[in-house]
C-alpha positions in Angstrom: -1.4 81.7 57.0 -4.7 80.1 58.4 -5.3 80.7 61.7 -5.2 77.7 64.3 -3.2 75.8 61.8 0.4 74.8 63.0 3.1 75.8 60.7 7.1 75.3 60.5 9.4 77.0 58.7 6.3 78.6 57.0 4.6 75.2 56.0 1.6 73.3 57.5 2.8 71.0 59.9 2.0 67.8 57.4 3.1 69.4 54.2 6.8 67.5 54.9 4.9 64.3 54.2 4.6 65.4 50.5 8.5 66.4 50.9 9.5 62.7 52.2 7.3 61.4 49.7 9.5 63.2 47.0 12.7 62.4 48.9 11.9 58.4 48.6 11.3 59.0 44.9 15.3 60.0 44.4 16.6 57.1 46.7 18.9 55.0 44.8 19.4 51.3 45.3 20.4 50.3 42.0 24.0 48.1 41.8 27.4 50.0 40.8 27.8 50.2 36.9 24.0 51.5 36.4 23.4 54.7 36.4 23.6 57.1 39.5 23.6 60.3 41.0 21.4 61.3 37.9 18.0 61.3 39.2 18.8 63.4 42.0 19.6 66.5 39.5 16.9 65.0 37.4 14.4 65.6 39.8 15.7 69.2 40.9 15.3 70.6 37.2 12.4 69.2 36.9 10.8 70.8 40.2 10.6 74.8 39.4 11.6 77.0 42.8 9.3 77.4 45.0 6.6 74.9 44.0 5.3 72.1 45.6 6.2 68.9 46.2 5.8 66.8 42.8 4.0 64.1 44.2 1.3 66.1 46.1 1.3 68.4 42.8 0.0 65.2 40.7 -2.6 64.1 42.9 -3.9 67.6 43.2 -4.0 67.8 39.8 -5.3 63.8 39.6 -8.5 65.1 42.2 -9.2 68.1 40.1 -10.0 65.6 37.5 -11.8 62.7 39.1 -13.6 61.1 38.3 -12.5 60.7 34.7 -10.7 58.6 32.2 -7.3 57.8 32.7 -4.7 56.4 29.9 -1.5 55.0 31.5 1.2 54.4 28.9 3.8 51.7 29.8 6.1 48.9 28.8 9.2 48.4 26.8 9.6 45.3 24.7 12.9 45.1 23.4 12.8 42.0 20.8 15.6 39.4 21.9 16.7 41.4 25.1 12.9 41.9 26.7 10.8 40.5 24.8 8.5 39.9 27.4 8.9 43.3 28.5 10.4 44.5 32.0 9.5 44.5 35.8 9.8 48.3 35.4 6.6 50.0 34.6 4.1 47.7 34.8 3.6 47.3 38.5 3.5 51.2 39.0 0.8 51.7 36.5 -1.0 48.8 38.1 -0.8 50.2 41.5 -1.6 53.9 40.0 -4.6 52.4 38.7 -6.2 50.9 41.5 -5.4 54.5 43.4 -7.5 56.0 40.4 -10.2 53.6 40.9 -10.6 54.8 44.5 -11.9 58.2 43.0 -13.9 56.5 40.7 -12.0 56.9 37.6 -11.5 54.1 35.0 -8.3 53.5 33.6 -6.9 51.8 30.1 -3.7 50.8 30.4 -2.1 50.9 26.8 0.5 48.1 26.7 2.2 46.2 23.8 0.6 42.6 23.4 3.4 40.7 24.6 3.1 42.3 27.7 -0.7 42.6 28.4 -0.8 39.4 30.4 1.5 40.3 32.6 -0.4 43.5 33.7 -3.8 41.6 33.8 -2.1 38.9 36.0 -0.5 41.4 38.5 -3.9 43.8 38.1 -5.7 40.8 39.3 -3.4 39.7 42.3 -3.9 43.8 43.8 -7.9 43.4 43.3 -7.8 46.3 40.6 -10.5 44.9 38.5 -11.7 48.6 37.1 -9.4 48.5 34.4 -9.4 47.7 30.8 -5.8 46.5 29.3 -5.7 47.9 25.9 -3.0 46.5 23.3 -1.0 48.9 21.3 -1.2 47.6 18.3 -5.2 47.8 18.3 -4.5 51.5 17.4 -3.7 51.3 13.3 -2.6 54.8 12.4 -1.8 58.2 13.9 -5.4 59.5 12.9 -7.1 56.4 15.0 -4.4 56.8 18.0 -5.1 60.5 17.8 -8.8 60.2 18.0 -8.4 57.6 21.0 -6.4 59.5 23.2 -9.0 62.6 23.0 -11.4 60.6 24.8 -9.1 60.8 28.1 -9.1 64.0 30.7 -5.7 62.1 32.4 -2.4 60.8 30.5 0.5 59.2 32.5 3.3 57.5 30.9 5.5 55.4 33.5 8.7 54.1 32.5 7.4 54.5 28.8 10.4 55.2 25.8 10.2 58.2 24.0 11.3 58.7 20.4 14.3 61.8 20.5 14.3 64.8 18.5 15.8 62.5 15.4 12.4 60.3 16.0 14.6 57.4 17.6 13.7 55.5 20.3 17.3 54.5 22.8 18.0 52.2 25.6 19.3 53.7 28.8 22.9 52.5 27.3 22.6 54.6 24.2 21.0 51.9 21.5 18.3 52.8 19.2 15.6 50.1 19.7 12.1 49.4 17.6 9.5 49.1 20.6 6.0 47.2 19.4 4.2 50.5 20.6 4.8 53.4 18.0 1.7 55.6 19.0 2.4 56.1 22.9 4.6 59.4 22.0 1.2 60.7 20.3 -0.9 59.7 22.4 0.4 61.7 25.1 0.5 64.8 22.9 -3.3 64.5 21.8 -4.3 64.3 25.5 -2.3 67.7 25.7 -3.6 69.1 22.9 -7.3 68.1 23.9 -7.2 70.0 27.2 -6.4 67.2 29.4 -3.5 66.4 32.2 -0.4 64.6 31.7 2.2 63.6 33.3 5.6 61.6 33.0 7.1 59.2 34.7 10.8 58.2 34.4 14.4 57.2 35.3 16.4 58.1 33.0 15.4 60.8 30.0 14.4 58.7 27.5 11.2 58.0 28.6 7.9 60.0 27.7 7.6 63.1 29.2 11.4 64.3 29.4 11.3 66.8 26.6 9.6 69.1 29.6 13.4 69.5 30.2 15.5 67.9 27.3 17.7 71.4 26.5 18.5 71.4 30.2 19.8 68.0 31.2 21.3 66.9 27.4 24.8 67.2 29.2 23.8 65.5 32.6 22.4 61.9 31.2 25.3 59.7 29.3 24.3 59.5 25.9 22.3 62.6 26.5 23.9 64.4 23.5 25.3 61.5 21.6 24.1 58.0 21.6 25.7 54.9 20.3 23.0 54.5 17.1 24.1 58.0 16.1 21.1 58.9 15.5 21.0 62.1 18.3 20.9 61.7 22.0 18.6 59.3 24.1 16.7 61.9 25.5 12.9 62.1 24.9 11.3 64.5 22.7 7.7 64.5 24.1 7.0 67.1 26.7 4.4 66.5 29.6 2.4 69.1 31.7 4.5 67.4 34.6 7.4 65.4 35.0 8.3 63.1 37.6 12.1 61.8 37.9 12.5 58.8 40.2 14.9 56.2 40.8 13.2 53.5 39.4 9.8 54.4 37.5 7.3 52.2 39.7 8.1 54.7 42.3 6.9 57.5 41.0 3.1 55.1 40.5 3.7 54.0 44.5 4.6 57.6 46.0 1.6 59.5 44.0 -0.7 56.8 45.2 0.9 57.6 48.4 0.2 61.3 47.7 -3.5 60.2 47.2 -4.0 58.4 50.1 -2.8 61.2 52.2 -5.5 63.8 50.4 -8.5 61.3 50.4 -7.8 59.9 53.9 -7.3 56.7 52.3 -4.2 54.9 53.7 -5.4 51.5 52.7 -4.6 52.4 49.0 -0.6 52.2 49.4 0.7 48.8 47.8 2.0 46.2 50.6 5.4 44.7 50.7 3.9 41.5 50.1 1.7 42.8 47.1 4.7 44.1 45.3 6.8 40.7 46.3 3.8 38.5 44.0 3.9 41.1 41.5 7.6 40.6 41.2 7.7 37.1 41.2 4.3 36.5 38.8 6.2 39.6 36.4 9.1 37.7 36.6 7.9 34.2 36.1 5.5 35.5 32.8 8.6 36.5 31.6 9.6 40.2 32.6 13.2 41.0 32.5 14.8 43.2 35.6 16.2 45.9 34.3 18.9 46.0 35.9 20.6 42.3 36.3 19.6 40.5 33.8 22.4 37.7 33.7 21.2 36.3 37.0 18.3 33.8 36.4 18.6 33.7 40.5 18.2 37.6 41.2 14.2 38.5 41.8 14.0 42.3 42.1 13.0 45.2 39.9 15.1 47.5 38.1 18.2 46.3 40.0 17.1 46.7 43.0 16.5 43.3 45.2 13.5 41.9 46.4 14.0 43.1 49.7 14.5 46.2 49.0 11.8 46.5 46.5 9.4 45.1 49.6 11.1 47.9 51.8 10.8 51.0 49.6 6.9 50.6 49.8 7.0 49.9 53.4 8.4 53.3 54.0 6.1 54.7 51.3 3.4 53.4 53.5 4.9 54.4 57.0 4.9 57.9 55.2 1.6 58.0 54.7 0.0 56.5 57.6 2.0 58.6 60.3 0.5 61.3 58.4 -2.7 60.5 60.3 -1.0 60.2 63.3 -1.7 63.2 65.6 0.4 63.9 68.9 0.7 67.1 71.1 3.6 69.4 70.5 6.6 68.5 72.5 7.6 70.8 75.3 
């Protein structure tokens, strides 16, 4: 321990930020008949004993890096079910991006086409204006999407589908789907393979990054071993140097920024309520889908979960963070 630093239960006194910050990224809100009680075992698989906090363990890694190049990987088109893509996704890597800005990195954001005015829309109403929107089918071949992705240090695919061991991409409800981005999976392994960071960001398995822990949580996700295609179970092949379960993706891109804030004394970097709120409704209005009701023409929210609590979530994200700078004398 380091002397003159206050500890409990054999922790700095501030290291339980990190743990709240983890804690929101397991908090479900989404309706009855979606999936839930998943993340939470999601999340403690994916956490090996003993180890940090996974959001203070990304933007330690994140700070060992900057400044550098970033590629965030994100967005699910879904041709006559989404095919303007979903809320899900977008706004985190958006957020994540401005965070990464902070520290002076510069970030792509590799999106299909259909969805690439949506995230320059929503970059533009958060002021992130260091960031290039790259679309996915710019990149030709494997050999061209190969040779991209080893020009980036950083890889972080958010709420991005993964193809399964059978190379089949699945919906949360078990069917196999043709996604406009076939190089995401690849690019996320080059990054690996180059010496860089990456690091997955999900809800369910199927996304990018889940293979870290596919063999272990097969029986836990439905459709985990079977899907409805029959074409093997939803869960993603494609492994990640860390994986970060959440709730709803865009949490995981709020709470690391959170994370980052914290380390760089930066509070002002945490999304606001009423940031999130014109994300929604622009994301919406261009044409985004909320993955979770999507009968209700009516319902503004993301993943499920209503506006108002979408607009809460990162008010506590940001009451986390700032009472981290908040100093008092020990009681008595």
């Amino acid at each position: 321990m380091t002397p003159g630093t206050r500890y409990f239960a054999d922790r700095p006194v501030g290291h339980a930020t990190f743990e709240n910050l983890d804690h929101l990224l397991t908090l479900e809100m989404r309706p009855y008949g979606l999936s839930q009680g998943i993340v939470p075992h999601l999340y403690r698989t994916a956490r090996l004993p003993n180890s940090e906090p996974l959001t203070l363990q990304a933007a330690n890694q994140i700070l060992g890096r900057a400044p550098t190049k970033a590629a965030i990987f994100t967005g699910m088109v879904v041709p006559g079910y989404m095919p303007a893509g979903e809320t899900d996704g977008p706004l985190g890597a958006v957020v994540l991006a401005r965070a990464l800005a902070a520290l002076g990195c510069h970030s792509s954001i590799v999106i299909e086409p259909e969805i690439a005015p949506t995230v320059r829309k929503i970059a533009e109403i958060v002021g992130c204006t260091s960031l290039t929107v790259l679309e996915s089918d710019s990149l030709s071949c494997e050999h061209e999407a190969r040779e991209f992705a080893s020009g980036f240090s950083l890889g972080i695919a958010i709420e991005k589908l993964g193809v399964n061991d059978q190379g089949v991409r699945h919906t949360v409800g078990g069917n196999a789907v043709v996604t406009g981005d076939q190089w995401a999976d690849i690019c996320i392994d080059e990054i690996r393979r180059s010496g860089g960071f990456t690091i997955g960001i999900g809800d369910n398995g199927n996304e990018i990054g889940f293979g870290r822990i596919a063999s272990q949580i097969r029986h836990i996700v439905p459709y985990g071993e079977v899907s409805k295609s029959g074409h093997g179970g939803i869960i993603a092949r494609q492994s990640c140097d860390l994986l970060i379960p959440c709730a709803v993706s865009n949490y995981g891109g709020y709470a690391i920024t959170g994370a980052l804030a914290c380390l760089i004394e930066r509070p002002d970097l945490c999304v606001s309520a009423d940031e999130i709120e014109k994300m929604l409704r622009h994301a919406i209005a261009m044409g985004c889908v909320n993955g979770g009701i999507e009968d209700d023409d009516n319902f503004i929210g993301d993943d499920g979960v209503p506006l108002e609590a979408a607009r809460a979530y990162v008010t506590l994200v940001g009451t986390v963070v700032r009472q981290y700078f908040v100093r008092v004398d020990p009681h008595h």
